[in-house]
N, C-alpha and C positions, 0 to 999 in steps of 0.2 A: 740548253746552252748555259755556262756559266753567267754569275753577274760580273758586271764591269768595274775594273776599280774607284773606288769612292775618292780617290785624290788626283784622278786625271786632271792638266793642266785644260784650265778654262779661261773665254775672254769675257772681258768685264765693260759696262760700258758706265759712265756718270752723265746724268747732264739734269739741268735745270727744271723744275717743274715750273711749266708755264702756268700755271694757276695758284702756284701757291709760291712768294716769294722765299721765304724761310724755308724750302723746301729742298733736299736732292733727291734726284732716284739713280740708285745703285741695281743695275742690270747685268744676270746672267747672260750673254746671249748665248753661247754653248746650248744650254738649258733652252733657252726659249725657240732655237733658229734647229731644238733636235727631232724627230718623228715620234715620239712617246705619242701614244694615244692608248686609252682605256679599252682592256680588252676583257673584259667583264662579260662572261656568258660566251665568248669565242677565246677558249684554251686559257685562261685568267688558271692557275694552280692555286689562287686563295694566301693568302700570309699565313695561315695555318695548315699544313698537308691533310690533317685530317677533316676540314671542313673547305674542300675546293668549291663549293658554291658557293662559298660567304663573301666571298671575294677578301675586302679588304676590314668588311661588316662585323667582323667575331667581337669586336668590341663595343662598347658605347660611347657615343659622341660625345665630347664634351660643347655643353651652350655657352657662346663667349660671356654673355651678357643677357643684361633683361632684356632688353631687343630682340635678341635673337630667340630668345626663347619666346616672348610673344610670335614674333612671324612662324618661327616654327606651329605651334599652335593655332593658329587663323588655316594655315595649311592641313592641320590634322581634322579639324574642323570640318572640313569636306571632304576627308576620307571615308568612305563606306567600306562594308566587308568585301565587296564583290572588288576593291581595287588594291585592301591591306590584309592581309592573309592575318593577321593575328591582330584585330580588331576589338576582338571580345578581349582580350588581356591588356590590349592598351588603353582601352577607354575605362574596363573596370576597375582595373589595378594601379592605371596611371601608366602611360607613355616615356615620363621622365622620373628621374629621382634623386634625390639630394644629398647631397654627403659637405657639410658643412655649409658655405657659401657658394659650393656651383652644382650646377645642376648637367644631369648627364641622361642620355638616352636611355629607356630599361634595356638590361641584358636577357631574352628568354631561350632556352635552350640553346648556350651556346654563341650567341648572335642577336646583334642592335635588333630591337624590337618591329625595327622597319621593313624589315629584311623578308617577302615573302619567295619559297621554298621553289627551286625550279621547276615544279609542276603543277604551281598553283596557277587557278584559270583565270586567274586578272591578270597574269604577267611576274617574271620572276625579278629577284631586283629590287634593288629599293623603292618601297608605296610610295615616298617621296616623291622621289626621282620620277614615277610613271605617274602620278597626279601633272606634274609639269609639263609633261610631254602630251598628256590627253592635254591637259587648258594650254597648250602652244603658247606658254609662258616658258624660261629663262629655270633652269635647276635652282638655280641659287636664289631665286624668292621662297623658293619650299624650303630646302633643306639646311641643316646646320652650316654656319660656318664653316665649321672646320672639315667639312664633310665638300661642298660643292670647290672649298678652294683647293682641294688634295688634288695634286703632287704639284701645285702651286706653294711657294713660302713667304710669307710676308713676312718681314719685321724692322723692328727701329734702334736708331741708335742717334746717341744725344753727340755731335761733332763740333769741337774747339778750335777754330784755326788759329794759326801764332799770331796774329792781327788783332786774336780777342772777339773777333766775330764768330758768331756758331750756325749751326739750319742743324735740322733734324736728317737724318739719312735713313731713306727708305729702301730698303732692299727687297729685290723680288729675284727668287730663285730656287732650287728644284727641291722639293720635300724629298730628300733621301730617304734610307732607313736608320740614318742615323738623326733626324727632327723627329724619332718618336721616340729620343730619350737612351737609355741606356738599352734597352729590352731590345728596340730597334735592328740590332744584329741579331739576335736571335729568330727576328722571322725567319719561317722558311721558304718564301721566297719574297721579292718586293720587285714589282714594276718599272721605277724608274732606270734602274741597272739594269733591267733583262732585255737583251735583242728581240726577244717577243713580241717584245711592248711597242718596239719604234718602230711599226712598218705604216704608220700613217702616210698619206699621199702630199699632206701641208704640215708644216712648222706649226709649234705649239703655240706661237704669238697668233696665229692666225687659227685654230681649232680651238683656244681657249680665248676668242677677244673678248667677251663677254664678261668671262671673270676677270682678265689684267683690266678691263675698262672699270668694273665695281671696285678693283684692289686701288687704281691708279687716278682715276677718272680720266675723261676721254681728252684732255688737253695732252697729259702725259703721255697715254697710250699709242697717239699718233707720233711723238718722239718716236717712242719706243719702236712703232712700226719700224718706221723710215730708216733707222739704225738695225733695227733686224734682216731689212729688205737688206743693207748693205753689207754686211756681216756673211750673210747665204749666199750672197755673188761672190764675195773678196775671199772667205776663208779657209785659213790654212788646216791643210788635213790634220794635223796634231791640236787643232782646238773643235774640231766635229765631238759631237757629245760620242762617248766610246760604246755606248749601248746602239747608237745609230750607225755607225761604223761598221760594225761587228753586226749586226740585221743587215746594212746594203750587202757585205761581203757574203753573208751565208745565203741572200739571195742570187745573189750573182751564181753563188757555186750550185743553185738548187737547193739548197738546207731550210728554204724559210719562203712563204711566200713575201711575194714584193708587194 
C-alpha cells in the first residue's frame, strides 16, 4: 500500500503543564489518538529494501548526551553473548564511536551494532530492546534516546506573547520521514505513513504511555490522556491520521488484517 500524505490536515491541542508553570504542551492528537504500532519482525520492509530485517537499525544512533550515553552503558554492561549477537565486536572494538563532540552507536555490516540477525538464538532485534524485556524493565532505560522515543517527536520552542510574557512550548508529535533531515524522503519505505503500521487495537497515547510519561511527566500526560480520550469519541473523519484511515478501509475490504 502506498504512504499517506505528509500534509494531511491535523488537530492540535495546547494546554498548561500542571507541573511546570513556565510551561505549554503543544499536542498532535491526529498523531497520538492514530493505530501506528511497531511492526518489527511481522512484515516491517526495513527503511532500506535491501536490509528488511534492520528494520529501522541500518544506521547508528545518535547519544543525546553524557547521560544518555552513560545509561546506555550500565545497560551494555549486562549484556552477554548469548543475548547480543555481535558481542565480541562491541566490547573489543567499542560499542559507540565519536565523531567530534557526539558520540553514536558502531555501524557493523551495514546496521547499529545492537542489531542481532533474525536467526540468532537470543532473539532477533535489538540486544537492547530484549535485555528490557528479559529484566521486565521499560525499553527506554536501556536503549538510546533517540531510539526508544522513535516515531515519538519532541521538541521546543522559545514563545513571546504580545503582553511581553513568554513559557517555553513543548511539542510532542509524529517522527515523520521528514525529522530525519533531508535524506528522510529517500527511505524506501517509513512506518509512520504506511497503513501497515496502524492496525494496533489502542491509540498511541495509550501503547506509548510510558514514553509520552518520560517525554512529559505524568502531570502532563494525564492532560494529555483526558483530551486524547475526547478527541477518539468527538473526531472528525478528515482529522483521523490518513495512515489509520487507509488500514481501517483496506481492512474492512479484506486488504489488511484488522
Amino acid at each position: 500500500m502506498s504512504q499517506t500524505p505528509l500534509d494531511a490536515p491535523r488537530a492540535w491541542a495546547e494546554f498548561q503543564d500542571p507541573a511546570e508553570p513556565g510551561q505549554r504542551v503543544r499536542a498532535d492528537l491526529t498523531w497520538l489518538t492514530s493505530r501506528w504500532n511497531c511492526i518489527f519482525g511481522r512484515g516491517c520492509p526495513g527503511i532500506e529494501a535491501d536490509r528488511p530485517d534492520a528494520g529501522c537499525c541500518t544506521l547508528g544512533a545518535h547519544l543525546t548526551d553524557d547521560d544518555d550515553l552513560a545509561r546506555v552503558g550500565r545497560a551494555v554492561d549486562r549484556l552477554g553473548p548469548s543475548r547480543w549477537e555481535r558481542h565480541a565486536t562491541g566490547t573489543e572494538e567499542g560499542w559507540h564511536v565519536r565523531d567530534g563532540g557526539s558520540a553514536t552507536t558502531r555501524v557493523v555490516d551495514g546496521a547499529c551494532v545492537f542489531l542481532n540477525g533474525p536467526d540468532f538464538p537470543g532473539g532477533p532485534g535489538c540486544a537492547l530492546h530484549g535485555l528490557a524485556l528479559a529484566e521486565g524493565v521499560e525499553p527506554l532505560t536501556t536503549k538510546p534516546d533517540v531510539c526508544w522515543q522513535l516515531p515519538v517527536r519532541r521538541s521546543y520552542r522559545d514563545v513571546e506573547l504580545p503582553d511581553g510574557e513568554a513559557y517555553l512550548e513543548v511539542t510532542i508529535g509524529e517522527f515523520d520521514r521528514r525529522a530525519w533531515g533531508p535524506g528522510g524522503h529517500d527511505l524506501d519505505w517509513y512506518c509512520t505513513g504506511s497503513p501497515e503500521a496502524h492496525t494496533a487495537a489502542e491509540p498511541v497515547w495509550l501503547t506509548l504511555r510510558a514514553e509520552l510519561e518520560e517525554l512529559l511527566g505524568t502531570a502532563a500526560y494525564d492532560v494529555l490522556a483526558r483530551l486524547c480520550t475526547e478527541h477518539d469519541r468527538r473526531r472528525l473523519p478528515l482529522l483521523v491520521h490518513p495512515a489509520t484511515a487507509a488500514a481501517t478501509a483496506a481492512a474492512a475490504a479484506g486488504r489488511l488484517p484488522g
